[in-house]
DRENMITOR-397074 format. One record per residue (C-alpha): residue in one letter; x, y, z. Coordinates in steps of 0.1 Angstrom, whole numbers. Layout:
! DRENMITOR-397074
<node a, <X, Y, Z>> ...
This chain:
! DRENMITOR-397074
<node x, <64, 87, -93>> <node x, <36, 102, -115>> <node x, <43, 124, -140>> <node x, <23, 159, -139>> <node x, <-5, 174, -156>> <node x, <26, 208, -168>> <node x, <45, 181, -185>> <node x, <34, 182, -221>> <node x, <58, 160, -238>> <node x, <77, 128, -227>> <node x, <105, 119, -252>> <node x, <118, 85, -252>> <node x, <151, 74, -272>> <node x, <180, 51, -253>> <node x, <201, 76, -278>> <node x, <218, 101, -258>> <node x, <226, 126, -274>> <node x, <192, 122, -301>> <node x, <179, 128, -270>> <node x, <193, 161, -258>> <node x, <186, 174, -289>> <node x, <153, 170, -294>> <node x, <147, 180, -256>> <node x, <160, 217, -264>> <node x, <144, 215, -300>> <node x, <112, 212, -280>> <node x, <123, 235, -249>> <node x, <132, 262, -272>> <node x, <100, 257, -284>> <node x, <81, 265, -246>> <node x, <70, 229, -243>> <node x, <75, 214, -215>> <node x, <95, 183, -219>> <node x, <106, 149, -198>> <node x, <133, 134, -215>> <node x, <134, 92, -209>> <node x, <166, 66, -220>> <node x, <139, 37, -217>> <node x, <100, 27, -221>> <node x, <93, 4, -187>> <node x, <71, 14, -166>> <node x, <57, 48, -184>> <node x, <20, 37, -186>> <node x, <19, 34, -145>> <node x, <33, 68, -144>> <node x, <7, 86, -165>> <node x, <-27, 95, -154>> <node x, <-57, 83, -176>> <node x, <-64, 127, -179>> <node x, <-28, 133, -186>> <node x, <-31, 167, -210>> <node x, <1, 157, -231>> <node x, <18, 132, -257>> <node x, <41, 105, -258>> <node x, <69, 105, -285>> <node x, <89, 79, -286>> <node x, <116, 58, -309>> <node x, <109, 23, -322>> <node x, <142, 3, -322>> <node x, <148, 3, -284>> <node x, <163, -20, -257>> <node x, <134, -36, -237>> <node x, <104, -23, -243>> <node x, <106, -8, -281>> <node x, <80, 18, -292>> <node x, <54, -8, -303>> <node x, <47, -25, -270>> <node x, <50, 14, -252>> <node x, <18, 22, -277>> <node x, <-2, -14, -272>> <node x, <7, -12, -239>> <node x, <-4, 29, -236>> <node x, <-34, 28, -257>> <node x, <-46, -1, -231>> <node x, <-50, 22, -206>> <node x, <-59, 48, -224>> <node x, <-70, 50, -265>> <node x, <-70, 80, -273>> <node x, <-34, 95, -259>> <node x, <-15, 106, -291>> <node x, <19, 84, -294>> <node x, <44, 97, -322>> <node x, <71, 71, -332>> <node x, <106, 80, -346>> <node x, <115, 52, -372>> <node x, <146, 52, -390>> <node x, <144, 42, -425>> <node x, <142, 5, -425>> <node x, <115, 11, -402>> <node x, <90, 24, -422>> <node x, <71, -6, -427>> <node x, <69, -7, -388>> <node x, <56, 25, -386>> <node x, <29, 20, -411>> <node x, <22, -12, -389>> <node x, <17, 13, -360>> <node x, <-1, 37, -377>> <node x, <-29, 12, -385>> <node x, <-26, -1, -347>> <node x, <-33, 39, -337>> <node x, <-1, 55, -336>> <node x, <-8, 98, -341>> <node x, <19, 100, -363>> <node x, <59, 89, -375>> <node x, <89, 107, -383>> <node x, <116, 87, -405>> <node x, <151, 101, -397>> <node x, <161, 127, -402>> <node x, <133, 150, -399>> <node x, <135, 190, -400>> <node x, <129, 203, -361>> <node x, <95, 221, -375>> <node x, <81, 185, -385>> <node x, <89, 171, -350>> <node x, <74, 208, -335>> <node x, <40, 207, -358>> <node x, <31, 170, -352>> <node x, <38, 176, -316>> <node x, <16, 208, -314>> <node x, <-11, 192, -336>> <node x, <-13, 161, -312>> <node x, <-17, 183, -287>> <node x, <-43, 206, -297>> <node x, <-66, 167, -302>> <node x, <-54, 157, -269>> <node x, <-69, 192, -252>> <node x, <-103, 188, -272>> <node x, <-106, 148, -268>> <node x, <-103, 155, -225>> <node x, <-124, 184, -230>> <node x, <-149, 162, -246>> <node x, <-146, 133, -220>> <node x, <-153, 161, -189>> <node x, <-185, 168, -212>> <node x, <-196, 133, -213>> <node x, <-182, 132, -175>> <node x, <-206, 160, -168>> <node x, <-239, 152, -182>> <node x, <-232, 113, -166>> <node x, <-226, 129, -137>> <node x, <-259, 148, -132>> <node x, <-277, 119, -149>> <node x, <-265, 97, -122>> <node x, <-272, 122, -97>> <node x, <-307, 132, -105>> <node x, <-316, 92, -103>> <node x, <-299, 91, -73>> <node x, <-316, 123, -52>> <node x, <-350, 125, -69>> <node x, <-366, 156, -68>> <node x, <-372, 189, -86>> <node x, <-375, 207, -56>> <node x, <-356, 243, -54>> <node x, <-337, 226, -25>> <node x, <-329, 195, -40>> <node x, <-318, 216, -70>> <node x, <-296, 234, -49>> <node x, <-284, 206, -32>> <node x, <-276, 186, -63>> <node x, <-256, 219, -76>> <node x, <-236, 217, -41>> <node x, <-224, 183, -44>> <node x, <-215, 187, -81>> <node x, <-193, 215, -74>> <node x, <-177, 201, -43>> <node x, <-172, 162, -57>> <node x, <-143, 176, -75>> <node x, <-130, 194, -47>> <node x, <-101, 175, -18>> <node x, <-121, 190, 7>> <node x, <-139, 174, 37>> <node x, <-176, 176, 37>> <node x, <-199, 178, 69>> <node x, <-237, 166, 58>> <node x, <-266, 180, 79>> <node x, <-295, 160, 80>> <node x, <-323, 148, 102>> <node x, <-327, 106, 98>> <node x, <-337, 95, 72>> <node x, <-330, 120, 49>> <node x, <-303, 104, 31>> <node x, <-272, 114, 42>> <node x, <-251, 85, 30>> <node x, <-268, 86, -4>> <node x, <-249, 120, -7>> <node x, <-219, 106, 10>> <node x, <-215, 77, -17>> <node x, <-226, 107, -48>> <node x, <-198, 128, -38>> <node x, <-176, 96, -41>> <node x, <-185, 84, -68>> <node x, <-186, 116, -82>> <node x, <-146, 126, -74>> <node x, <-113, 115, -84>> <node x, <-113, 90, -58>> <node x, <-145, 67, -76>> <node x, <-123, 40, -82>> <node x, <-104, 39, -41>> <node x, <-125, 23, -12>> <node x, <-160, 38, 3>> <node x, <-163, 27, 36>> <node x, <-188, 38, 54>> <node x, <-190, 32, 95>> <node x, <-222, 48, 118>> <node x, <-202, 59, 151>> <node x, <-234, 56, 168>> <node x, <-235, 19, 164>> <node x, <-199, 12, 179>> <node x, <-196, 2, 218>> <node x, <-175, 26, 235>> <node x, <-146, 2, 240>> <node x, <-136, -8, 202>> <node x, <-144, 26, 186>> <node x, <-107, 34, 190>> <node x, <-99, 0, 174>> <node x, <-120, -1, 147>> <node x, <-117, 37, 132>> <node x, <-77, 37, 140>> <node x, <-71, 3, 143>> <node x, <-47, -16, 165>> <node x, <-8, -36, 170>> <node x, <-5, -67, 187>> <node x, <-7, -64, 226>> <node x, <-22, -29, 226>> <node x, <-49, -41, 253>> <node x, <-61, -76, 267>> <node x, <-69, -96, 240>> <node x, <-56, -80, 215>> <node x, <-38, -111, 197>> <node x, <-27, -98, 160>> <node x, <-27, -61, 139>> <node x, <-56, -48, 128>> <node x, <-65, -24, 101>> <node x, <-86, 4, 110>> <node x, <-110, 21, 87>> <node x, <-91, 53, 82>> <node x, <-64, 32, 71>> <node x, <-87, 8, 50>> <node x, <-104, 40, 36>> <node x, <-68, 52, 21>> <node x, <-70, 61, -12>> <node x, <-106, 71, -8>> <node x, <-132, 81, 10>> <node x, <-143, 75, 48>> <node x, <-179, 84, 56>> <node x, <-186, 89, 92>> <node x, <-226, 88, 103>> <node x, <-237, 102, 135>> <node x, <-204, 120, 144>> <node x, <-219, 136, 175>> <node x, <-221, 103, 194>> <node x, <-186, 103, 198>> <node x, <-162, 107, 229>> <node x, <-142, 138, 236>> <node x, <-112, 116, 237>> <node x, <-118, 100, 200>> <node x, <-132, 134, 188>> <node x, <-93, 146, 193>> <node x, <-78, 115, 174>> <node x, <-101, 132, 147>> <node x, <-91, 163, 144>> <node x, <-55, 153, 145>> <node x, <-62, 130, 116>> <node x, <-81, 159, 97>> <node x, <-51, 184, 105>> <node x, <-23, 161, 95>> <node x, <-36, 132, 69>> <node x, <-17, 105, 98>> <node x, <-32, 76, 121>> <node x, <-14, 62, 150>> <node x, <-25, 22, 158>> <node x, <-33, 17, 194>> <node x, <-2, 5, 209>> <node x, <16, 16, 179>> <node x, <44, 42, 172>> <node x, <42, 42, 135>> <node x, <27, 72, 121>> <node x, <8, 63, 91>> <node x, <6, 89, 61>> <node x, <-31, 88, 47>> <node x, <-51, 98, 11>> <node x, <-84, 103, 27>> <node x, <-116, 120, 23>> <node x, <-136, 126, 53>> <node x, <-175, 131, 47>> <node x, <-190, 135, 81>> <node x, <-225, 130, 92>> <node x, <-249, 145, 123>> <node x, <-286, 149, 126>> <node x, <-282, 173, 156>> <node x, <-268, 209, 159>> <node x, <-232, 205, 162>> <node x, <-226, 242, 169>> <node x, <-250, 241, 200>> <node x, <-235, 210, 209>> <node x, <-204, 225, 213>> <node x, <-217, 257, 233>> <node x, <-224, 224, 259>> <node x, <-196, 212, 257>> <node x, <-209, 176, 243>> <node x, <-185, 186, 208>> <node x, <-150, 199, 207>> <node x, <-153, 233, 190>> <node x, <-121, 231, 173>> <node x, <-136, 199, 151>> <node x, <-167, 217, 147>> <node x, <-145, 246, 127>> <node x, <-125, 221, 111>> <node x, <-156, 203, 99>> <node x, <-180, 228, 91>> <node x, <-161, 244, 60>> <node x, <-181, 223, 36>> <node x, <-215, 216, 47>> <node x, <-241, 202, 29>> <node x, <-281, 204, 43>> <node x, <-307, 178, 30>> <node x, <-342, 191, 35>> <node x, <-364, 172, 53>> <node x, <-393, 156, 29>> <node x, <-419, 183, 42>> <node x, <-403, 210, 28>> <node x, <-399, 191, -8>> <node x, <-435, 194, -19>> <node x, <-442, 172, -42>> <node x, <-409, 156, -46>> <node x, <-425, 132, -22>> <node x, <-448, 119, -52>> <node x, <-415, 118, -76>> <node x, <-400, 100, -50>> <node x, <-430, 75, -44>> <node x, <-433, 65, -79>> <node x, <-396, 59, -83>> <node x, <-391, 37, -51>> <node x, <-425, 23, -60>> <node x, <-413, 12, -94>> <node x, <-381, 0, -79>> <node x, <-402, -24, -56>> <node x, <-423, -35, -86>> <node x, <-401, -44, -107>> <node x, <-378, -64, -79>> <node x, <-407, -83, -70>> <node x, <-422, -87, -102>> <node x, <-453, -70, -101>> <node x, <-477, -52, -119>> <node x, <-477, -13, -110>> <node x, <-507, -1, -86>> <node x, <-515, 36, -99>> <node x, <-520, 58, -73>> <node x, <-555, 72, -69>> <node x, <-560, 108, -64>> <node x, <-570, 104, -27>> <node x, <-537, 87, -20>> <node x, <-514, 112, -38>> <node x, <-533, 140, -16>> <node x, <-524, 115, 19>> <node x, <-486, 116, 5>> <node x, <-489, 152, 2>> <node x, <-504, 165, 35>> <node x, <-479, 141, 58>> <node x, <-452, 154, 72>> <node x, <-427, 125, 65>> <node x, <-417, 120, 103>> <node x, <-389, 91, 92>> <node x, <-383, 115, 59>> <node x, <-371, 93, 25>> <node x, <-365, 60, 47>> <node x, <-403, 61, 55>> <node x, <-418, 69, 23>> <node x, <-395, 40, 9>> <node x, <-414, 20, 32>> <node x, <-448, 29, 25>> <node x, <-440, 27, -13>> <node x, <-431, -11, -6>> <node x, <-461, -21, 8>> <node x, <-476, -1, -20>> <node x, <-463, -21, -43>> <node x, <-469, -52, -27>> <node x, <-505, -43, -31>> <node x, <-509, -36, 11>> <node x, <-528, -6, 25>> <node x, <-518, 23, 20>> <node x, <-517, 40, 60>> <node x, <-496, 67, 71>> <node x, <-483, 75, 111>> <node x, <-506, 108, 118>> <node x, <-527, 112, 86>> <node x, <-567, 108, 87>> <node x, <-578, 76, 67>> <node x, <-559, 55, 50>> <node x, <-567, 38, 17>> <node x, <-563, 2, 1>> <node x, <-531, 4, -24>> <node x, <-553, -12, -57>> <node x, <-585, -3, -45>> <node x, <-608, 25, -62>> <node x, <-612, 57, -36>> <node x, <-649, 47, -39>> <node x, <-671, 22, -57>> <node x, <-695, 49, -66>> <node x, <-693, 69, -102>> <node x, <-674, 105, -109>> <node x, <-694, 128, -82>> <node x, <-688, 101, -54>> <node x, <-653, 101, -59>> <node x, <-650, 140, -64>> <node x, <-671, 141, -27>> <node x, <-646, 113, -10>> <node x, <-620, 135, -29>> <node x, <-629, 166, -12>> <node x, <-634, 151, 23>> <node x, <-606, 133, 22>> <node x, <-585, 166, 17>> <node x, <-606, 186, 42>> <node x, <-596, 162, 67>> <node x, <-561, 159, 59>> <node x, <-561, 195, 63>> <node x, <-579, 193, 101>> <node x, <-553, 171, 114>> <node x, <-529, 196, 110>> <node x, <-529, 229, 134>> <node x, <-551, 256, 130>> <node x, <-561, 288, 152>> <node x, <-591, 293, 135>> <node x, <-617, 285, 110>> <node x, <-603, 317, 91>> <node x, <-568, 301, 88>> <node x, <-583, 265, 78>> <node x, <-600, 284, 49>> <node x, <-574, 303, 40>> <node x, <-553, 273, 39>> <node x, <-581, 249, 15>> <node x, <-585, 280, -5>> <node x, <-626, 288, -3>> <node x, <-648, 312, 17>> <node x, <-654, 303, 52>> <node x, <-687, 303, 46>> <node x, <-682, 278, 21>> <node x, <-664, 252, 43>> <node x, <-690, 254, 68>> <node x, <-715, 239, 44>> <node x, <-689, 214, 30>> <node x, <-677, 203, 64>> <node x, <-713, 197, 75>> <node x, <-723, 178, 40>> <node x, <-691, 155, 48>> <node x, <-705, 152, 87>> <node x, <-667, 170, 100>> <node x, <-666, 191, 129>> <node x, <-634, 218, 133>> <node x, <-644, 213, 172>> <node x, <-638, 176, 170>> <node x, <-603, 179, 151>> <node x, <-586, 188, 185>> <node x, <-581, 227, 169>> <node x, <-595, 253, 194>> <node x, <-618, 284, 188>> <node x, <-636, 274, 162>> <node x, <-661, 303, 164>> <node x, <-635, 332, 159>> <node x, <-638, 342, 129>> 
């Protein structure tokens, strides 16, 4: 059984009544104490954030107080460990002192020595974890801001939201169309929690055949259906301890979809053909690209697991309303495929950064990883929908500063016809410049707004 964060003192001496003593001295004292006859098996008990301090004796059956401090200070350094040496002991004690013992008390000591030391060792063990959730922190938004590029308001946001909910027991839901990302911010919240060192597993319900879902999320006993030979684990159970990430949660049945909720409600999994209830340390992070709340006004999703689910939600943005996070996150994923394959960079020419900017990112992160991979491997740069499409290492144009500003500036004007427009008005609203002005440049560049496909191009 662990011992809890109010516990601020364990005292350890196989003397009985040396014991008692010092357990009042230190009660009386409004510390909260946990007195111990023996060493074995204290280091399993205490959590590497434990807020208190260990004092213990040195001459002990078993374990003695120099193995209890190699043995702590293994798992942790910096936990405070005061030893109790009587006086033939004193060489010991300097021994442990240079090993990283806090502190020793020869017997007999005054009660205030034992109470000072204590409160001192304390006061360094509250500002060594403060310091460690410091370091903690900035890791943690290091590691996040590598791992969701972006400076985006949203992606901001988004990064504040799984910061502040990482820490948290509570089950997340993660909106997102594909693509997006959603098991990227799965695995940060994970890795992020309390539970980064338990399993992630990770299991798209979308890809499972209607007749082993059951099996494989709850797993199964011997005999439970034809050809069902031996127990299997399922991946709740597997997950235990950590964190279960389910992708494309609306593709599940009613039936399973009730399995779920019970699980959410009361932390157990039954085994097909099983009678055991199985008590569970889980995380759920849930997944759905579709409108879960609509999907239960038809009745495709059980309502109840939509309000179970939906106290946490997270929304990734879709790329086309991250502005230019899309060239952050072209460069990164661009330098990622470099570097793997060992290539030189291509730099990106100003034509192609204005492509990455006017498409709308149909397939969202996935796809730009893609085109940023043939980037790098020096293939054409072409995007789904976008007018043009431009050689990854190749110059815009082979012509000198004015060519390139012309190819430049039809190459933006076009990327903005492909996209809808009512008017001419609202197409020169939206490049910036008189209309007057566009109708010169669109018939220096030989563009039509007619031709684009956008309709009443004479209303002005």
């Amino acid at each position: 059984m662990s011992i809890d964060n109010q516990t601020q003192v364990v005292l350890i001496d196989d003397d009985p009544h040396l014991r008692q003593a010092l357990s009042q001295t230190l009660d009386l004292a409004g510390l909260k104490v946990l007195p111990l006859g023996e060493a074995k098996g204290l280091t399993a008990r205490l959590s590497r954030d434990w807020p208190g301090v260990v004092v213990s004796d040195i001459r002990m059956p078993g374990m003695d107080g120099l193995e209890l401090l190699t043995e702590l200070h293994s798992q942790d350094a910096e936990l405070p460990v005061l030893l109790i040496t009587g006086h033939g002991d004193v060489p010991l004690a300097v021994q442990a002192m240079r090993a990283g013992a806090y502190d020793f008390l020869e017997k007999p000591f005054a009660s205030d020595a034992l109470l000072d030391s204590v409160r001192r060792a304390l006061s360094l063990r509250q500002l060594v974890l403060e310091n460690r959730s410091l370091r903690l922190a900035l890791s943690d938004r290091q590691q996040l801001s590598s791992r969701l590029v972006g400076q985006s308001a949203s992606m901001l946001r988004l990064r504040e939201q799984i910061g502040a909910l990482a820490a948290t027991k509570a089950d997340v839901l993660i909106l997102g169309e594909t693509g997006a990302g959603k098991e990227v911010v799965a695995r940060a919240l994970h890795d992020l929690s309390n539970r980064r060192n338990g399993p992630f597993v990770a299991i798209n319900a979308g890809a499972l055949a209607e007749s082993v879902v059951e099996s494989e999320l709850f797993g199964h006993e011997p005999g439970a259906f034809t050809g069902a030979q031996k127990r299997r684990i399922g991946k709740f159970e597997f997950a235990n301890g950590g964190t279960l990430f389910l992708d494309e949660i609306e593709s599940m049945s009613l039936d399973v979809q009730v399995k779920l909720l019970r699980l959410l409600q009361e932390r157990v999994v039954e085994r097909l053909g099983g009678n055991q209830l199985i008590a569970l340390d889980i995380r759920i992070i849930a997944a759905t690209k579709e409108d879960l709340r609509q999907s239960a006004d038809q009745g495709r999703f059980r309502a109840d697991l939509y309000y179970r689910l939906n106290v946490a939600p997270l929304r990734i943005p879709p790329l086309r309303e991250r502005g230019e996070d899309a060239l952050m996150l072209f460069q990164h994923f661009a330098d990622e495929a470099s570097s793997r394959h060992g290539l030189p960079l291509n730099e990106l020419q100003p034509g192609q950064r204005a492509m990455l900017l006017r498409h709308d990112w149909p397939g969202n992160v996935r796809e730009l990883q893609n085109v940023a991979e043939r980037f790098a491997l020096g293939l054409e740069l072409a995007l789904d929908n976008t007018p043009g499409s431009l050689a990854a290492g190749a110059p815009i144009t082979a012509g000198g500063l004015s060519e390139q500003v012309e190819h430049f500036e039809k190459t933006l004007i076009s990327a903005e016809l492909a996209r809808p427009h009512s008017s001419v008005r609202s197409l020169a609203e939206a490049l910036g410049v008189p209309r007057k002005t566009l109708h010169d440049k669109l018939r220096k560049h030989g563009l039509s707004f007619a031709d684009s496909g956008n309709q009443n191009a004479d209303d002005e």
